[in-house]
Residue, then its C-alpha position, 0 to 999 in steps of 0.5 A: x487500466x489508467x491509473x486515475x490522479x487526484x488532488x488533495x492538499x497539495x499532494x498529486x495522489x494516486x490508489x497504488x497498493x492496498x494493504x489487506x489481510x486474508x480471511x482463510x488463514x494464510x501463513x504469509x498473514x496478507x501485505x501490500x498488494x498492488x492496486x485498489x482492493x475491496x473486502x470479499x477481493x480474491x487476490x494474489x498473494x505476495x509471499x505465496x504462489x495462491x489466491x486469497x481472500x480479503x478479509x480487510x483492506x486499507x487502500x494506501x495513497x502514493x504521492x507523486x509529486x515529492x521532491x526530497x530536496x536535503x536529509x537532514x541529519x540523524x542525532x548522534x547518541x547521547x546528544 
């Protein structure tokens, strides 16, 4: 499937991962799954070898075109 771009304030955005968590107890508690997820989605876990289902999902944007260009830095303690 062709990952679908859009524009939104400048930022060339793309649906990359979903963070979900599961609705039948999982020890892992769900995580960052790849790809665009629903409620009622059985997916695969990242921390364990099954499937789930996905109790609540938050799709998260991946920004494509970001350059970071200097990192400015840190303060140092008692500054």
């Amino acid at each position: 499937m062709a990952e679908k771009f859009r524009m939104e304030n400048g930022l060339l955005l793309s649906d990359g991962h979903t963070l979900v968590e599961f609705a039948d107890g999982c020890a892992a508690g769900g995580g960052l799954i790849p790809g665009v997820h629903e409620v009622d989605a059985v997916v695969p876990c990242p921390d364990c070898e099954a499937e789930h289902r996905v109790s609540s999902a938050q799709v998260i944007p991946t920004a494509h075109n970001i350059t970071i260009s200097e990192v400015e830095p840190e303060d140092e303690p008692g500054n």
